[in-house]
C-alpha atoms as one frame of an Amber mdcrd trajectory, in Angstrom:
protein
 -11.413  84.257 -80.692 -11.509  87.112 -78.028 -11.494  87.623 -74.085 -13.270
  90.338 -72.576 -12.709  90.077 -68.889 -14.913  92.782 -67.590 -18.261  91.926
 -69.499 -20.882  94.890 -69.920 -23.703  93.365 -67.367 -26.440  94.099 -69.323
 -24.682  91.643 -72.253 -23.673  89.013 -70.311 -27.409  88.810 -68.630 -28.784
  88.405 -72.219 -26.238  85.748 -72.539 -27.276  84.008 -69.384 -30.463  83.865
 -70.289 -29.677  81.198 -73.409 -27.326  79.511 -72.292 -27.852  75.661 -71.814
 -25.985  75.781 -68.572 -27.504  78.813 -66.749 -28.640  79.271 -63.729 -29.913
  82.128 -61.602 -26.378  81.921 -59.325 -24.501  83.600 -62.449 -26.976  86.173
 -63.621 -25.777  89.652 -61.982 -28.527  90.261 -60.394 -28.104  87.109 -57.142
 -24.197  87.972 -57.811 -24.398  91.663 -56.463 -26.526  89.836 -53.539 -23.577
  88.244 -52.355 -21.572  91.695 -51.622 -18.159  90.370 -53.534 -16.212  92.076
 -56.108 -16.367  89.436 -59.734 -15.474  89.326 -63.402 -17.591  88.471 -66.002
 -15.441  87.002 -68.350 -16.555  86.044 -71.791 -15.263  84.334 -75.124 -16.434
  85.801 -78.226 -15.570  85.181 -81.958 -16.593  88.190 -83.598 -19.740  89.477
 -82.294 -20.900  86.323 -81.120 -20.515  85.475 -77.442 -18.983  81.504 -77.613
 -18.435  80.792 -73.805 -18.500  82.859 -70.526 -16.974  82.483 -67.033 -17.650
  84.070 -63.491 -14.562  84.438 -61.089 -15.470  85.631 -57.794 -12.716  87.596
 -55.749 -12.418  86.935 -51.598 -11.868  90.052 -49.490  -8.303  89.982 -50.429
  -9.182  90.584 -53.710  -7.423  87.144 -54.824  -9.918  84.377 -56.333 -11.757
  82.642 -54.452 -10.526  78.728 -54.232 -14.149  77.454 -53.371 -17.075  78.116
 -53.790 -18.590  81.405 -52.364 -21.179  80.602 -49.829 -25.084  79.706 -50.944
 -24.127  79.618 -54.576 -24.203  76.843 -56.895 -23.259  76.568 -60.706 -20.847
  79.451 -61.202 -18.792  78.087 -63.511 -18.023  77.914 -67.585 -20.834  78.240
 -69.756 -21.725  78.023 -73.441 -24.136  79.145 -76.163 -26.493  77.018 -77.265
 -25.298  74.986 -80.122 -27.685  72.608 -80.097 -29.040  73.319 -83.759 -25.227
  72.280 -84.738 -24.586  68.073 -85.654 -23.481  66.337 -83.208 -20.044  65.729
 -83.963 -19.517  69.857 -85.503 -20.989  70.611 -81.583 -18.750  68.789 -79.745
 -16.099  69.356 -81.910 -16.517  74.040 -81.821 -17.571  73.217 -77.837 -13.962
  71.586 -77.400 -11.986  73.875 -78.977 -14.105  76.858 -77.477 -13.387  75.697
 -73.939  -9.469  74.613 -74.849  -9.060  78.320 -75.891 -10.938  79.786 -72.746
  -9.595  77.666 -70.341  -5.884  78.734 -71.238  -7.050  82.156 -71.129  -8.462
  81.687 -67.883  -5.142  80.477 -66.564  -2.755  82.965 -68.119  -5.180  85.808
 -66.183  -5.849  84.698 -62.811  -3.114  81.994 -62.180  -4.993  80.180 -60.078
  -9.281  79.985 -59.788 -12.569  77.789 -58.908 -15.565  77.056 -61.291 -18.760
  75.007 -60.296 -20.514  73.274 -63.412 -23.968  73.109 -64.259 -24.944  69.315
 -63.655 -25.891  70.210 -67.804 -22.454  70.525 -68.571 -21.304  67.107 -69.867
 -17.831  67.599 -71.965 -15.156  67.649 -68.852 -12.129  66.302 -71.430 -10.634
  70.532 -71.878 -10.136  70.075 -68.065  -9.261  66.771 -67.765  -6.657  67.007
 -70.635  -4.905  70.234 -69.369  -1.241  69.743 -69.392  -1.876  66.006 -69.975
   1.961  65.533 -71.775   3.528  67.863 -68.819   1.527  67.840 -65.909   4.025
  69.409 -63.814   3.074  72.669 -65.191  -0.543  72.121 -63.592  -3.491  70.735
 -64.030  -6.959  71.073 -63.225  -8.486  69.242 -59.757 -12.124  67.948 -60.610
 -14.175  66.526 -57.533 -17.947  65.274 -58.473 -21.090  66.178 -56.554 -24.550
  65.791 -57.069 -27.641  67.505 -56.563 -31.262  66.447 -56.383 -33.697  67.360
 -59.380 -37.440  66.869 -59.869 -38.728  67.201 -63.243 -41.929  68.290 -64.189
 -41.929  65.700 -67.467 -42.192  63.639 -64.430 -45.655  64.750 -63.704 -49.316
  64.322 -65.953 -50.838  66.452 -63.291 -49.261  68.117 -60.268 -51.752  66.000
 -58.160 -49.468  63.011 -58.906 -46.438  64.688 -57.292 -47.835  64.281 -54.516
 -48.464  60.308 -54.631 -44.550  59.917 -55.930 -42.982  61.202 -52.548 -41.589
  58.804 -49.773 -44.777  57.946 -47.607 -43.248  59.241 -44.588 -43.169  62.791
 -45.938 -46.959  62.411 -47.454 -48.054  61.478 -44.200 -45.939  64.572 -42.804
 -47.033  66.935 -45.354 -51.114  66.048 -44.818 -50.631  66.160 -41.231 -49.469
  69.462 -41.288 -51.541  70.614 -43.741 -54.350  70.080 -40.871 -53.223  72.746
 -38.736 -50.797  74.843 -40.499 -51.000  77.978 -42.902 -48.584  78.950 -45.396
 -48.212  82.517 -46.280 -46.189  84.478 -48.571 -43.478  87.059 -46.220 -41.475
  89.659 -46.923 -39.333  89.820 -44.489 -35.651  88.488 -44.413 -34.803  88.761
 -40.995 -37.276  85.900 -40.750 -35.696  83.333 -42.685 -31.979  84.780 -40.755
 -33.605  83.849 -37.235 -34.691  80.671 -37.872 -31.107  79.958 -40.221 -29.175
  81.289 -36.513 -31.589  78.748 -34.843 -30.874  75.535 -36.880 -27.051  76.401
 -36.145 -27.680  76.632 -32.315 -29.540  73.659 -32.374 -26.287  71.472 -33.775
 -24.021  73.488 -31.888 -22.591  75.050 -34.843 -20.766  78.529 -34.723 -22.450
  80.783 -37.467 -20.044  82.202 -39.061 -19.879  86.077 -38.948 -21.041  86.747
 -42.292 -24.134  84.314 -42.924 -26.443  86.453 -41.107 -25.596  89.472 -43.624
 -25.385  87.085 -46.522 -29.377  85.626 -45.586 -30.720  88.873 -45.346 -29.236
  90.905 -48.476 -29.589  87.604 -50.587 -33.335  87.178 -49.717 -33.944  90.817
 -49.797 -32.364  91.573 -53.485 -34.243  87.902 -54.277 -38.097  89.562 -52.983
 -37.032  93.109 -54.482 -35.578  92.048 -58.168 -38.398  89.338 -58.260 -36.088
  86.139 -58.494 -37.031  84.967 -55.340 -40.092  83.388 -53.233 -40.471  83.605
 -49.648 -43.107  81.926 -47.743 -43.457  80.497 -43.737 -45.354  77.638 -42.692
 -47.278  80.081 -39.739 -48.854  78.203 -36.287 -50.784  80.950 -34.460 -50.087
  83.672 -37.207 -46.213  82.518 -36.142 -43.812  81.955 -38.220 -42.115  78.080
 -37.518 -40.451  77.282 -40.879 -39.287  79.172 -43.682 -37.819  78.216 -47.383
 -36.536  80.732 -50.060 -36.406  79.591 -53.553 -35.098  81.250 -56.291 -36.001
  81.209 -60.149 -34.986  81.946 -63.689 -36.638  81.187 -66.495 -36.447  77.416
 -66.504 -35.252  76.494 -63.020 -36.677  77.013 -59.212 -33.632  76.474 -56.493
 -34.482  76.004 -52.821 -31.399  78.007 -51.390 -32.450  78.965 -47.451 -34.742
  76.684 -45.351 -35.296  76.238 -41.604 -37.432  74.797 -38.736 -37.749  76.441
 -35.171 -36.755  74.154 -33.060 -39.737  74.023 -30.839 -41.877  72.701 -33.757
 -39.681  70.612 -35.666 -41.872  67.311 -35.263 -44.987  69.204 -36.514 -44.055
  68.829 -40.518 -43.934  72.300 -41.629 -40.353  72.268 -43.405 -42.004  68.993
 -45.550 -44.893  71.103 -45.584 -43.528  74.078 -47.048 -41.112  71.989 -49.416
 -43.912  70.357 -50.810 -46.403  73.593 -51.882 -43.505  75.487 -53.516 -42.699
  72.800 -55.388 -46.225  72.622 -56.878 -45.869  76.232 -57.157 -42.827  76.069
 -59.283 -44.635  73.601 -61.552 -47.615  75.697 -61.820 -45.465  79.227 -62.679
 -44.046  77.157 -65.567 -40.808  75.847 -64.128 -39.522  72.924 -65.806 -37.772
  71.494 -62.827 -36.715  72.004 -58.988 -33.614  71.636 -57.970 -32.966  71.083
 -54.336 -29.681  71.966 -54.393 -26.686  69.570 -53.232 -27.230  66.221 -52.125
 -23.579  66.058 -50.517 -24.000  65.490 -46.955 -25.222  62.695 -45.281 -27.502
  64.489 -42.840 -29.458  66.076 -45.316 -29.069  64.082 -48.692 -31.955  61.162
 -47.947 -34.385  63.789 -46.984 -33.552  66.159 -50.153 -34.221  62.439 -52.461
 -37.345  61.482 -50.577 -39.143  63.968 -52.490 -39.051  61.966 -55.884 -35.816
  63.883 -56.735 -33.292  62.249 -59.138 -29.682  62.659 -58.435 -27.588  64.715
 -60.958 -23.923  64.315 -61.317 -22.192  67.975 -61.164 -18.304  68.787 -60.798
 -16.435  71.462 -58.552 -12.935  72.664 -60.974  -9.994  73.547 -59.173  -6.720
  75.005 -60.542  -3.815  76.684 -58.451  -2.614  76.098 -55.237
């Protein structure tokens, strides 16, 4: 096996696109979004691409320890090897990731990796060092995220049914007096983002406008992205941005205007691109993070099933 460390883009996109555990947070196309330098590293075994791995450099040009922020999933991935028995799978998937992974550590010393809730086999991590753990090991916290499946779903119609009551009622009340509409224009979704901070007397930090608007701009422009406003008056009163590839739709941005925060448009909103998803042909929504306890309960009341994920540490 081989380590390229500086990927051709147009390759590792192709590679993305079958991978079992991709998502639209590694393809290059949201990663130039973010304005950070990265490396698209990749395993190959002659000219077949085995395993691949994003690290993401902070402004000191050091990688970053967390994760960069509005991302999700940027983390080791594999080809799809699910034509292979069982046990010859897990058996090439082990030793591809034992091989990677020490590669990975001899390069960059020290690095973070967020896996796809798809990505089961954690033992390569886990096992690092196992016999001398004093030459380091690898820090794994779990998270979850919420995920609705369209399998879920004979017609979209019965989506609608599955919710929590309390958002049904919200979502047909507002359906009375609102309008949704498609926008294109980010420095929507950035006011109403600085006004949900405000309203919890949160600081925004200096960067999140910047990061809003060039993430939702490349999103509309590249076509990997949906924007749309929940409008009272022709005014805009809630926003969402959702992203897709060519399985999943992620809700990344959303906010309320604190005026009109008990009419329903968020639930609203949340509700019609998830039909919307179903109908483009995504298999499944995934609401990104259920990991705070503000925000979790209203994330699951939408029929969502939690999914187990891990965050990888290694390094100081």
């Amino acid at each position: 096996m081989e380590i390229n460390f500086k990927e051709d883009k147009i390759v590792w996109d192709k590679f993305v696109e079958t991978s079992p555990h991709r998502s639209i947070f590694i393809t290059t196309a949201f990663l130039d979004s973010l304005g950070a330098k990265y490396d698209l590293v990749t395993c190959r075994e002659g000219q077949e691409i085995l395993a691949g791995a994003v690290i993401i450099f902070d402004k000191n040009g050091e990688p970053m320890m967390s994760a960069h922020k509005f991302t999700q999933y940027q983390g080791l991935i594999l080809a799809d090897n699910s034509k292979m028995p069982a046990h010859s799978k897990t058996a090439h998937e082990f030793a591809t990731m034992e091989f990677f992974i020490n590669e990975l550590v001899l390069r960059y010393k020290k690095f973070y990796l967020c896996q796809h809730w798809r990505f089961n086999d954690m033992r390569p991590f886990l096992w690092y060092n196992y016999h001398e753990p004093k030459m380091g090991q690898f820090k794994i916290q779990l998270r979850y995220t919420p995920i609705i499946d369209k399998k879920s779903y004979n017609v979209l119609d019965s989506f609608l049914s599955g919710i929590r009551r309390n958002r049904k009622r919200e979502y047909l009340k507002a359906k009375e007096f609102l309008t949704i509409s498609s926008i294109a224009d980010e420095s929507i979704m950035d006011r109403l983002h600085d006004d949900v901070f405000k309203r919890q007397g949160i600081e925004r930090a200096d960067n999140d406008s910047v990061l809003v608007k060039s993430i939702t701009k490349k999103a509309l422009a590249d076509n990997f992205g949906s924007l749309k406003s929940a409008l009272k008056d022709g005014e805009s009163i809630a926003s969402l941005l959702t992203l897709q590839d060519n399985r999943s739709s992620f809700f990344l941005f959303g906010a309320t205007d604190s005026k009109y925060r008990d009419l329903g448009g968020y639930t609203y909103l949340s509700v019609e691109m998830i039909k919307d998803a179903f109908e483009s042909g995504c298999q499944e929504v995934d609401i990104v993070g259920a990991n705070s306890p503000n925000r979790s309960d209203y994330k699951i009341s939408f029929n969502a099933e939690l999914k187990p994920y891990f965050e990888i540490y290694f390094g100081n």
